[in-house]
C-alpha positions as a Markdown table, in Angstrom:
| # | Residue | x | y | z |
|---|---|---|---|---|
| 1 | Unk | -25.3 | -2.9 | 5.0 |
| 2 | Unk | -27.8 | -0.4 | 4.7 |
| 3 | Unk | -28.9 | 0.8 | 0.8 |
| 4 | Unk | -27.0 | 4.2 | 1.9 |
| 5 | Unk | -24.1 | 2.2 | 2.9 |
| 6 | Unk | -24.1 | 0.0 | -0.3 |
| 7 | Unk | -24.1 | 3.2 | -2.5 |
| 8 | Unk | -20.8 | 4.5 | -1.1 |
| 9 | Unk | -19.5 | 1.1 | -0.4 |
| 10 | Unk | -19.9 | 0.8 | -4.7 |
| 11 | Unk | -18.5 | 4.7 | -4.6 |
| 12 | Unk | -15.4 | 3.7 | -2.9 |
| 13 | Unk | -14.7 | 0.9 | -4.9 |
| 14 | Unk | -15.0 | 2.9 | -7.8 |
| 15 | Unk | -12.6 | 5.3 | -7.0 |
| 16 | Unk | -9.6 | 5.8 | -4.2 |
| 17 | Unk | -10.1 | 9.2 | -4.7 |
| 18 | Unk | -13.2 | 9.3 | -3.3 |
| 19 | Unk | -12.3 | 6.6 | -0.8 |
| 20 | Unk | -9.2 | 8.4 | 0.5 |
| 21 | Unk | -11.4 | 11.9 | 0.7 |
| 22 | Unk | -14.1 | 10.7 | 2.8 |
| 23 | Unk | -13.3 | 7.8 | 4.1 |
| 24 | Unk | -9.6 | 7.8 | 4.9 |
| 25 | Unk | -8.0 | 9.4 | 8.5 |
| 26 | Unk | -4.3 | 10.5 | 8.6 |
| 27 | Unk | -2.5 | 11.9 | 11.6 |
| 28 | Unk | -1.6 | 15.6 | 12.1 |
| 29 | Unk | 0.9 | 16.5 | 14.5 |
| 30 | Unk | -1.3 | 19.3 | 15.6 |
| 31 | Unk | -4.9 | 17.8 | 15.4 |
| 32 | Unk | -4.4 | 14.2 | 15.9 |
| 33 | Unk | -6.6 | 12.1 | 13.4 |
| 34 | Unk | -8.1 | 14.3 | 10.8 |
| 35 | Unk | -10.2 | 13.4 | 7.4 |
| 36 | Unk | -7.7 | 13.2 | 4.8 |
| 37 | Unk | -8.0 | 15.9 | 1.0 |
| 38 | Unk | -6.4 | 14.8 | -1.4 |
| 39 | Unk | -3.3 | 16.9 | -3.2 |
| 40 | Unk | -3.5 | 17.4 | -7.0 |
| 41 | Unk | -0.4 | 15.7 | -6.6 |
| 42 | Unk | -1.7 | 12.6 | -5.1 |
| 43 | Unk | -4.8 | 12.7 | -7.6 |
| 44 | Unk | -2.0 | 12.3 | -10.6 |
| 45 | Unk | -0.2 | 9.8 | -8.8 |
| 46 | Unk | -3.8 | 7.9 | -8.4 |
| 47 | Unk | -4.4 | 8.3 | -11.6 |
| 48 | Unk | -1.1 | 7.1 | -13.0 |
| 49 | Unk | -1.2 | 4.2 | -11.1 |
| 50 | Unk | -4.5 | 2.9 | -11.5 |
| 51 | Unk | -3.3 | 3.3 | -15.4 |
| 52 | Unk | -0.5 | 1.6 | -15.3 |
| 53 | Unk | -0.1 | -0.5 | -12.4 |
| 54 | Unk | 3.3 | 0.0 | -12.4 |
| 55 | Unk | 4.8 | 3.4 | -11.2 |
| 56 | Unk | 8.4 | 4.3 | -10.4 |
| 57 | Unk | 8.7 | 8.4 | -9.8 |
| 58 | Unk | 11.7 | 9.9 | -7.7 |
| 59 | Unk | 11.1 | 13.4 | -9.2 |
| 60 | Unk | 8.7 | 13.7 | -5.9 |
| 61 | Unk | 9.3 | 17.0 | -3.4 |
| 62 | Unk | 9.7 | 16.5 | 0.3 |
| 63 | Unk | 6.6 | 16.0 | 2.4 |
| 64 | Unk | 4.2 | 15.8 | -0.1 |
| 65 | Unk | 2.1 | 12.9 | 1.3 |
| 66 | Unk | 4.1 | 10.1 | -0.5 |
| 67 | Unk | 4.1 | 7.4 | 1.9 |
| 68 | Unk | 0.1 | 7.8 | 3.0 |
| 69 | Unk | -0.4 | 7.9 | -0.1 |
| 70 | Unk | 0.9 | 4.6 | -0.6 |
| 71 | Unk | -1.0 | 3.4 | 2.5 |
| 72 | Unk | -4.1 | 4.4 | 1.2 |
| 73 | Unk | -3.1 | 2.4 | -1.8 |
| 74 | Unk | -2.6 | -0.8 | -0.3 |
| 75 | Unk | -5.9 | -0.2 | 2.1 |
| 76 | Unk | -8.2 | 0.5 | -0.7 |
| 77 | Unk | -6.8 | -2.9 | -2.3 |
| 78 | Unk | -7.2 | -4.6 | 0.7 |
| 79 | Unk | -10.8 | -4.0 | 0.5 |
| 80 | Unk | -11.6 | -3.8 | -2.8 |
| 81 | Unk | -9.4 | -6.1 | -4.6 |
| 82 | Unk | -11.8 | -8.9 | -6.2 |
| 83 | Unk | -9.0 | -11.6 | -5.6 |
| 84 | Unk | -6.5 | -12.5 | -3.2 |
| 85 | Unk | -3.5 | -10.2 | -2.8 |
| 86 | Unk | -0.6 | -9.5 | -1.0 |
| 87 | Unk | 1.2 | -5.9 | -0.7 |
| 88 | Unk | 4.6 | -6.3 | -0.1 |
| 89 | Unk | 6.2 | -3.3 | 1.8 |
| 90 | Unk | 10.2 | -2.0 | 1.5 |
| 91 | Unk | 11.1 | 1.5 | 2.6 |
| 92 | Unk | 14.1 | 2.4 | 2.5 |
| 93 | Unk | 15.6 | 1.7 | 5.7 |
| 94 | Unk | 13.5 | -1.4 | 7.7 |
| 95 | Unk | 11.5 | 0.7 | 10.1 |
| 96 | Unk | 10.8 | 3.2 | 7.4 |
| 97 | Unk | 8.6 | 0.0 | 5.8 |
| 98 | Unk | 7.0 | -0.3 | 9.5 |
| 99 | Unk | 6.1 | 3.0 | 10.1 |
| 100 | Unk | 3.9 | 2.3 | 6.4 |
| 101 | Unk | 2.9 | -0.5 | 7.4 |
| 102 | Unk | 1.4 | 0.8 | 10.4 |
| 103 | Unk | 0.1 | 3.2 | 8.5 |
| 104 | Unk | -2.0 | 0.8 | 6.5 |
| 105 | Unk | -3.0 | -0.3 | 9.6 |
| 106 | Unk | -4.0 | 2.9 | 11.2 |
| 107 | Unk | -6.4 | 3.6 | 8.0 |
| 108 | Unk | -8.2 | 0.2 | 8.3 |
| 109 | Unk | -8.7 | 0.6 | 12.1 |
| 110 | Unk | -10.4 | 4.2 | 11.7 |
| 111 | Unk | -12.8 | 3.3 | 8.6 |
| 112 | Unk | -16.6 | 3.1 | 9.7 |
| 113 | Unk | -18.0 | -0.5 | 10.5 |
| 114 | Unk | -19.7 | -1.3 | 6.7 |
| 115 | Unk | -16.2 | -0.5 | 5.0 |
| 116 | Unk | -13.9 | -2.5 | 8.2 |
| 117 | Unk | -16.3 | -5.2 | 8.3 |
| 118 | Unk | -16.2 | -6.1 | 5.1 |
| 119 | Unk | -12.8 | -7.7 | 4.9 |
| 120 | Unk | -11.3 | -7.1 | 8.9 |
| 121 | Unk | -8.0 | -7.8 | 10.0 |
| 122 | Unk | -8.5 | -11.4 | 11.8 |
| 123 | Unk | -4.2 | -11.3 | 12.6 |
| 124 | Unk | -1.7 | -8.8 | 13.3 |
| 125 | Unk | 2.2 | -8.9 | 13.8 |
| 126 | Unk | 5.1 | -6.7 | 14.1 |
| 127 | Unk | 5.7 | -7.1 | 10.3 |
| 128 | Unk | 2.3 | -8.3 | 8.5 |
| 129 | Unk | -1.4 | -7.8 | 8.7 |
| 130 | Unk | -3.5 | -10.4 | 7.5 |
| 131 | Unk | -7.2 | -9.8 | 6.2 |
| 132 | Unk | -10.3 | -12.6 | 6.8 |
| 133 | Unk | -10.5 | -13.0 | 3.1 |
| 134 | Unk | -6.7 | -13.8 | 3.0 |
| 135 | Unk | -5.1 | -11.0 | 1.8 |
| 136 | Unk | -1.9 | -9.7 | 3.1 |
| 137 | Unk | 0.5 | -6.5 | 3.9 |
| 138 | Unk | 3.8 | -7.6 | 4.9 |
| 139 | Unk | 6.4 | -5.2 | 5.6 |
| 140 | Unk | 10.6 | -6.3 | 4.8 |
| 141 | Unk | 14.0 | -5.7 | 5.4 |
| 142 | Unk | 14.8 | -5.1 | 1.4 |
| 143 | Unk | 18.6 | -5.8 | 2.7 |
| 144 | Unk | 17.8 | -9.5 | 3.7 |
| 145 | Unk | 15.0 | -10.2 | 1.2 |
| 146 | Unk | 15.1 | -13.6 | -0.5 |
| 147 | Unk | 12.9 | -16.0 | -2.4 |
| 148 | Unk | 13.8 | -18.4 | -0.8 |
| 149 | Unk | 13.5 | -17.0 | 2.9 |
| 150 | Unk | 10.7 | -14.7 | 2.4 |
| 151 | Unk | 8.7 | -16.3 | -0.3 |
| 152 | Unk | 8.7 | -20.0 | -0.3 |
| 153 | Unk | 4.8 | -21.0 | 0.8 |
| 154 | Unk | 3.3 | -17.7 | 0.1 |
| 155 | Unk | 0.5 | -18.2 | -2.5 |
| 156 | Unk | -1.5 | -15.8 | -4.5 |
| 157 | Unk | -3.0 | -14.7 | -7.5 |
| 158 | Unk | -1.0 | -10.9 | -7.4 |
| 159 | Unk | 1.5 | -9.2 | -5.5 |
| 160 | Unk | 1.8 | -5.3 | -5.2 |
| 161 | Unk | 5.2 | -4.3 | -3.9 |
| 162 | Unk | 5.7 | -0.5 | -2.8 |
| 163 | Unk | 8.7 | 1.0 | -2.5 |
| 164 | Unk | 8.9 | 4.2 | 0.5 |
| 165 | Unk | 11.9 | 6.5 | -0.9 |
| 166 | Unk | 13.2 | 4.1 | -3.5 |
| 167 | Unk | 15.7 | 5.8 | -4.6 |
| 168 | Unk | 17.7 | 5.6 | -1.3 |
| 169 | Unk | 17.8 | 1.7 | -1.6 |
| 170 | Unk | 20.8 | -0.1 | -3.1 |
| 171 | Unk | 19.2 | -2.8 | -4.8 |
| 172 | Unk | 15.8 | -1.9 | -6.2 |
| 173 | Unk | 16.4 | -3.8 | -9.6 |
| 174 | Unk | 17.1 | -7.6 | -7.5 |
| 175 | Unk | 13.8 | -7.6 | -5.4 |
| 176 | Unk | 11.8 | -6.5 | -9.0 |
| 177 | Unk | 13.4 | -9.4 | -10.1 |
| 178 | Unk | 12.5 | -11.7 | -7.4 |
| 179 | Unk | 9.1 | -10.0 | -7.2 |
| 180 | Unk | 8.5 | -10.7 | -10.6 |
| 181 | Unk | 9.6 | -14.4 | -10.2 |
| 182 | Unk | 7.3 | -14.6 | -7.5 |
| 183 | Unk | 4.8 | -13.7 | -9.4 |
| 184 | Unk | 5.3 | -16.2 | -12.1 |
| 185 | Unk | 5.4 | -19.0 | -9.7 |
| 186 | Unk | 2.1 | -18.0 | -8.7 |
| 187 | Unk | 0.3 | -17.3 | -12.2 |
| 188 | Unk | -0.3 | -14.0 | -11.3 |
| 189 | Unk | 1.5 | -10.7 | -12.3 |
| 190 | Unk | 3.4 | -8.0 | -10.0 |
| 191 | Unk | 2.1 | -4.4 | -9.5 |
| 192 | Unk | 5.3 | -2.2 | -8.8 |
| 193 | Unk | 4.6 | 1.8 | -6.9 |
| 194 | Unk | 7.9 | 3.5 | -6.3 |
| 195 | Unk | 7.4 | 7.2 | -5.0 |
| 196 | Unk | 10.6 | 8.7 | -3.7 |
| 197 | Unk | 12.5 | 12.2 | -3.4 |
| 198 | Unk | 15.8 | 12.0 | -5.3 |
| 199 | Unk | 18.2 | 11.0 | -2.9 |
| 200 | Unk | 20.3 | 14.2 | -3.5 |
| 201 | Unk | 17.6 | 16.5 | -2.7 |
| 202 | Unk | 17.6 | 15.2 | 1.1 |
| 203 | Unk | 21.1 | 16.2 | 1.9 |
């Protein structure tokens, strides 16, 4: 890196405001890839989570930016996270956690070399993306989700699991559970982000 690139490498570390607002491209129906601003909104919800680390809001409006939010989320970990990590994905239908997931994707794809290069994707499938300093993003069907089928042999230190529209999805409270166990097993902890409209508000 160059000393200019180190200096907003450090800045984006720092902050996912400041990652998200100069670094981050979203795509506009109209105008195709565009820098991403920022809501106040989105700022809150930063700021809440990077508190916390554990966020569950369905008091959200409609097309606010909740699921690139979430995308910038898990990309800014991905790169910035000082130990191994894996983002676990549930939307609430299956291809809802897909089109996030591909989101995620999208974001790390479009960042400038000194930020991509830093920790690159080195393996991509239809449901994970795995990062050279063995990270992961994994995207599942909440529906079919089972310790025993989806987490037996994945080791790491932490687990972040977003939920897309949580408040749509039937059983929430078991996969906390078995995200929580998971995290146990591993000697790590679980980070929980939950941003959804209420489900009677999209009728």
């Amino acid at each position: 890196m160059t000393r200019e690139e180190v200096k907003e490498f450090l800045k984006c570390r720092d902050s996912i405001q400041y990652f998200a607002d100069n670094y981050v491209k979203t795509e506009s129906p109209s105008e195709g890839l565009v820098q991403m601003k920022l809501s106040e909104l989105q700022r809150e919800i930063i700021q809440e989570y990077s508190v916390s680390k554990s966020l569950m809001r369905k008091d959200l409006p409609r097309q606010v930016g909740k699921s690139v939010l979430q995308a910038v989320i898990i990309a800014h970990q991905n790169i910035f996270a000082d130990k191994e990590e894996s983002a676990y994905i549930f939307g609430h239908s299956f291809y809802n956690g897909l089109d996030l997931l591909r989101r995620v994707e999208l974001i790390h794809e479009n960042l400038p070399e000194f930020l991509f290069d830093y920790n690159p994707i080195v393996k991509k499938t239809k449901t994970s993306i795995k990062f050279d300093d063995g990270k992961d993003v994994c995207a599942f069907n909440i529906k079919n989700f089972s310790w025993q089928h989806n987490g037996r042999g994945r080791r790491c230190m932490n687990i972040s699991a977003f939920f897309d529209e949580y408040d749509f999805l039937k059983n929430v409270s078991d996969v906390l559970r078995v995200m929580r166990e998971l995290g146990m097993m591993n000697n790590g902890k679980v980070n929980v982000l939950g941003l959804s409209t209420r489900c009677e508000l999209r009728a």
